[in-house]
Residue frames relative to the residue before (quaternion, step in Angstrom):
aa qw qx qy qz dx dy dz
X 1.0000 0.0000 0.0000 0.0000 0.00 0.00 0.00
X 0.7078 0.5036 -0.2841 0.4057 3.62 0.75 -0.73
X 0.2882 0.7200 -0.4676 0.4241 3.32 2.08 -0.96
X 0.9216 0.3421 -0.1202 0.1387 2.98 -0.55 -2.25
X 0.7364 0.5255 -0.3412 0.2553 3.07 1.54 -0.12
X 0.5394 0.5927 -0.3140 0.5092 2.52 2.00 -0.64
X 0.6116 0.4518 -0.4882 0.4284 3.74 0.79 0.22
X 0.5780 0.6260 -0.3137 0.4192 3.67 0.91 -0.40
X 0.6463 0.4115 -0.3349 0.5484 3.27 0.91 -1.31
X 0.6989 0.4173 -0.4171 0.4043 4.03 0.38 -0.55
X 0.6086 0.5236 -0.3694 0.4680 3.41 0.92 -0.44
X 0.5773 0.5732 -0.2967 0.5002 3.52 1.07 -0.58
X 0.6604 0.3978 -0.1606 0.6163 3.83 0.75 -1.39
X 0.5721 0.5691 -0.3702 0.4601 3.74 0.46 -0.09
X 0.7442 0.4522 -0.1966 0.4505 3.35 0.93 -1.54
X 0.4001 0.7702 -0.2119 0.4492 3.10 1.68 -1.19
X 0.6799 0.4963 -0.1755 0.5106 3.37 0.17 -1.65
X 0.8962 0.2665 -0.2149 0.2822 3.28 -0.21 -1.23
X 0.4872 0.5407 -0.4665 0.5026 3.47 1.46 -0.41
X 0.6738 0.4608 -0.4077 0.4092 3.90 0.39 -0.54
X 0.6479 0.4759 -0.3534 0.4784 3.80 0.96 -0.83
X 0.6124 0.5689 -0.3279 0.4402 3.87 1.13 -0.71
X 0.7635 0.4301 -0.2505 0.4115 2.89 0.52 -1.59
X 0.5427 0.6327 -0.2972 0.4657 3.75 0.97 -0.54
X 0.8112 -0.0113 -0.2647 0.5213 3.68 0.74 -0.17
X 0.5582 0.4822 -0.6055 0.2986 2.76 0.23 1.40
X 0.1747 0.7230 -0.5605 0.3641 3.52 1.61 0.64
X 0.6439 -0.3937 0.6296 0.1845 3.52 -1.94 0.99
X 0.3262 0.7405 -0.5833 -0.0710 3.61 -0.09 -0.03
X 0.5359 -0.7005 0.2329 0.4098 3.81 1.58 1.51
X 0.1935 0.8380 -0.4809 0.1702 3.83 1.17 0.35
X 0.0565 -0.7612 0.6412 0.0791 3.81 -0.21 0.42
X 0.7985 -0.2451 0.3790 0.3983 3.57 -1.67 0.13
X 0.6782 0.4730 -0.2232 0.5163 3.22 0.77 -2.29
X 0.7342 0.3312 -0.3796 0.4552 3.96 -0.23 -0.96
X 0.3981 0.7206 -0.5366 0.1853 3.51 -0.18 -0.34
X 0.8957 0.1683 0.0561 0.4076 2.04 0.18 -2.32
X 0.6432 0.3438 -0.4543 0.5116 3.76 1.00 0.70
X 0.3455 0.6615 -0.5889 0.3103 3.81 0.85 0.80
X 0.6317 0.4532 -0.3031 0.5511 3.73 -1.05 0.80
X 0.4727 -0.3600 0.5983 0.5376 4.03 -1.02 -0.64
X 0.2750 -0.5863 0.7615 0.0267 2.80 -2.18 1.28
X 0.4195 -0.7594 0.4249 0.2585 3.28 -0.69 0.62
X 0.7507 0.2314 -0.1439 0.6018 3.61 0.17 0.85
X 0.2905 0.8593 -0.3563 0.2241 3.39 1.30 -0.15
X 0.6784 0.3674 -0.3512 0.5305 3.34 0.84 -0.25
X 0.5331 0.6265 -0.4157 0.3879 3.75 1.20 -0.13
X 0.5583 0.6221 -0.0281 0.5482 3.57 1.55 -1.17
X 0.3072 -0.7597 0.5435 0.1821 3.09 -0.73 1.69
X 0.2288 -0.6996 0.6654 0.1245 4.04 -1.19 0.16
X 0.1120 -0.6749 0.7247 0.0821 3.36 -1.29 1.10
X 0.1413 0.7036 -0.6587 -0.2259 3.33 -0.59 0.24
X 0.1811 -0.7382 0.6438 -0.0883 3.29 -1.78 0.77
X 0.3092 -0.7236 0.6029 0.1318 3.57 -1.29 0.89
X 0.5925 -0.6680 0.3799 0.2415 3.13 -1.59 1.28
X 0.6784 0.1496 -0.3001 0.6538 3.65 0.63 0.24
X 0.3896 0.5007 -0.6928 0.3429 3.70 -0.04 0.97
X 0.3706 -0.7078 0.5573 0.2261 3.64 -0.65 1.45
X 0.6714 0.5440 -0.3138 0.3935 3.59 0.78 -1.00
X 0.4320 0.7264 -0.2633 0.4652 3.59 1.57 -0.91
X 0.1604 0.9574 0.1872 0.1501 3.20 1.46 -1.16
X 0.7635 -0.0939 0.3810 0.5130 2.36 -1.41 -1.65
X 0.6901 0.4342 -0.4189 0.3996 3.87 0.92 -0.84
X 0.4276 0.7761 -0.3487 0.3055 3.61 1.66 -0.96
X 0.7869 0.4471 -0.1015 0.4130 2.88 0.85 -2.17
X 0.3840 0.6573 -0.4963 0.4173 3.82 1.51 -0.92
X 0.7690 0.5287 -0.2693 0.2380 3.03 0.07 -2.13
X 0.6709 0.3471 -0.4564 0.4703 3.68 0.89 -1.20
X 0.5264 0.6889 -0.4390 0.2358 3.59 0.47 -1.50
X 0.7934 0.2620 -0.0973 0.5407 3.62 0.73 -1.20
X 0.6755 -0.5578 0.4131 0.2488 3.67 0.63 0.56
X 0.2238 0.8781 -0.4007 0.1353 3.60 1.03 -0.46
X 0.6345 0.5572 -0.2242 0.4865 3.55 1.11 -1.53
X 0.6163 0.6520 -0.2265 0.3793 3.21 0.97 -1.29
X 0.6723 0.4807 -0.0281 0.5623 3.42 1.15 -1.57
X 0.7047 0.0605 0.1132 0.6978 4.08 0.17 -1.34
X 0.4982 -0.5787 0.6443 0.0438 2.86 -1.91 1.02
X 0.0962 -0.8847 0.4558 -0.0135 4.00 0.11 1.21
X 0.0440 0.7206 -0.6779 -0.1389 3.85 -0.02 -0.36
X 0.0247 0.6208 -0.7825 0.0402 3.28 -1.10 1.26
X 0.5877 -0.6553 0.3450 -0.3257 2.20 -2.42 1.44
X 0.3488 0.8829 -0.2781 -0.1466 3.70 1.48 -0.26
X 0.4987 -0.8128 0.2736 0.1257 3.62 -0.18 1.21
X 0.5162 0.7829 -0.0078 0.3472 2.78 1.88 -0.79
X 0.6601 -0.0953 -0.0535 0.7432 3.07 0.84 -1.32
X 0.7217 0.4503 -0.2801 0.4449 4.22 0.10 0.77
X 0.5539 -0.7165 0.4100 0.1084 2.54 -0.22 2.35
X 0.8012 0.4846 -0.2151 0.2776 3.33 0.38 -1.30
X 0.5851 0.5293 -0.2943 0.5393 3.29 1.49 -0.70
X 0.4974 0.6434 -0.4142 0.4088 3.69 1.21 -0.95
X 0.8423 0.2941 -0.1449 0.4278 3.37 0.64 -1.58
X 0.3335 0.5519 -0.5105 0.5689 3.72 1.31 0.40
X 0.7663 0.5317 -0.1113 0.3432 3.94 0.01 -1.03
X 0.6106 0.2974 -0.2547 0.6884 3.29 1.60 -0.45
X 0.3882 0.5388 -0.5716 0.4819 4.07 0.75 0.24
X 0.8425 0.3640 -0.2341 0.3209 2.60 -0.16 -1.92
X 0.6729 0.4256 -0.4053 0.4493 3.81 0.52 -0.60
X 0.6543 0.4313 -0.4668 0.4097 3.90 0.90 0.10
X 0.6023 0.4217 -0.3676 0.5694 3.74 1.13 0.31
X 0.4991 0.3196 -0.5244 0.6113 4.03 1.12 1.05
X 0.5439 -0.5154 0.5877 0.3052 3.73 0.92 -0.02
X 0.5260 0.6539 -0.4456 0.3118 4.00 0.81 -0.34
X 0.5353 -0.5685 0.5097 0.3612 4.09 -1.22 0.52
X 0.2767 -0.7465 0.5788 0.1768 3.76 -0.26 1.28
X 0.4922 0.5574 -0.4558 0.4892 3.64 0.75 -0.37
X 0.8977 -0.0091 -0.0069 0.4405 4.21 0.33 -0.64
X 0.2802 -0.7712 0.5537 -0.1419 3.22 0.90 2.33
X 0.2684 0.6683 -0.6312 -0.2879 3.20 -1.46 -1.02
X 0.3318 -0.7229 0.5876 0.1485 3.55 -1.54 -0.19
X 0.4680 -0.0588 -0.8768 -0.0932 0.96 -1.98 1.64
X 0.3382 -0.8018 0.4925 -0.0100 3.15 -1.03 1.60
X 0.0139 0.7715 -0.6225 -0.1306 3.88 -0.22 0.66
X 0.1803 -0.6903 0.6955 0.0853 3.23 -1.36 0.52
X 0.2765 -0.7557 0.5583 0.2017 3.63 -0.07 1.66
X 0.6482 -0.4024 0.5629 0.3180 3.55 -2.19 0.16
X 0.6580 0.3439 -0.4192 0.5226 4.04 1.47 0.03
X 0.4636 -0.7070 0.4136 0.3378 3.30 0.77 -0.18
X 0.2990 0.5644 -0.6315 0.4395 3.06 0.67 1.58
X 0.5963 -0.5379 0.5907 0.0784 3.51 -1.90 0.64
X 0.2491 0.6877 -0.6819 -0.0050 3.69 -0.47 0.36
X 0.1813 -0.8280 0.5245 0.0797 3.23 -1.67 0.50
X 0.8813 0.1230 -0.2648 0.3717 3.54 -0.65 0.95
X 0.7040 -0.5544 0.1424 0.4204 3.68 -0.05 0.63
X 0.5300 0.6944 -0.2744 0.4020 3.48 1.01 0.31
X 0.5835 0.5211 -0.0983 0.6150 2.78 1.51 -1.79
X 0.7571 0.4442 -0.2618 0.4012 3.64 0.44 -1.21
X 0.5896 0.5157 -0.3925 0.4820 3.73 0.63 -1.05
X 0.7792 0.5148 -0.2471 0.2585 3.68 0.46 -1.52
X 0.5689 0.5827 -0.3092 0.4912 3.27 1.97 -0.39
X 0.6051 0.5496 -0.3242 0.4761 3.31 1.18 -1.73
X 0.7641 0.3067 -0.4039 0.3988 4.15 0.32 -0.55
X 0.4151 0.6865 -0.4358 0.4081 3.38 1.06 -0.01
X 0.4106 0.7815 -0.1992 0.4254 3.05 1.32 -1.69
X 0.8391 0.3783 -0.0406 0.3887 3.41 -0.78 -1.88
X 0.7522 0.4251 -0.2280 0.4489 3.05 0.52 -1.44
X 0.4832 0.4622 -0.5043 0.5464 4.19 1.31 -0.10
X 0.5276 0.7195 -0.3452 0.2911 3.87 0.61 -0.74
């Protein structure tokens, strides 16, 4: 009798275990194509401009979409960012906005962080840099 329980209760903690190890990667952890691949050190990364942007920031967007519309990628090398649902990019994004000197407490997006380390903010500011950009090219 004690056999079976003590097999049960391990069978029981076993199952236990693994629903927590499953259920754990399969958490949202807001990862996008873009973050993937610039989670971790980027090599050269500080050469490389960064937009970060949020997934229901309409403006986020519209500069997003500029960027394909006009080929940009093609032209400048961008690492974008989404802040939103990725903790890590959140806290990449408040660095970078404490080297513009800016109030990390009231950021917004879309946020570029130039290859001089300067800060632009909202989709004007960015587009007008990115042709600025090309046209040094």
């Amino acid at each position: 009798m004690k056999q079976k329980i003590l097999t049960v209760t391990i069978i029981l903690l076993s199952l236990l275990l693994l629903s927590f190890v499953v259920s754990g990667s399969r958490k949202n952890t807001g990862k996008t194509e873009e973050t993937k691949e610039t989670e971790g050190q980027v090599l050269g990364e500080d050469l490389i401009d960064i937009l970060y942007w949020g997934a229901t920031c309409p403006h986020c967007h519209d500069t997003i979409e500029w960027i394909e519309e006009n080929k940009i990628e093609e032209k400048i090398k961008i690492i974008k960012k989404e802040v939103y649902n990725n903790q890590n990019n959140t806290a990449d994004l408040s660095k970078k906005a404490q080297i513009c000197g800016l109030d990390e407490n009231n950021i917004g997006v879309p946020l570029m962080f130039t290859k001089d380390q300067k800060c632009l903010i909202g989709t004007p500011d960015i587009t007008s840099y990115l042709q600025d950009e090309i046209k040094k090219q």
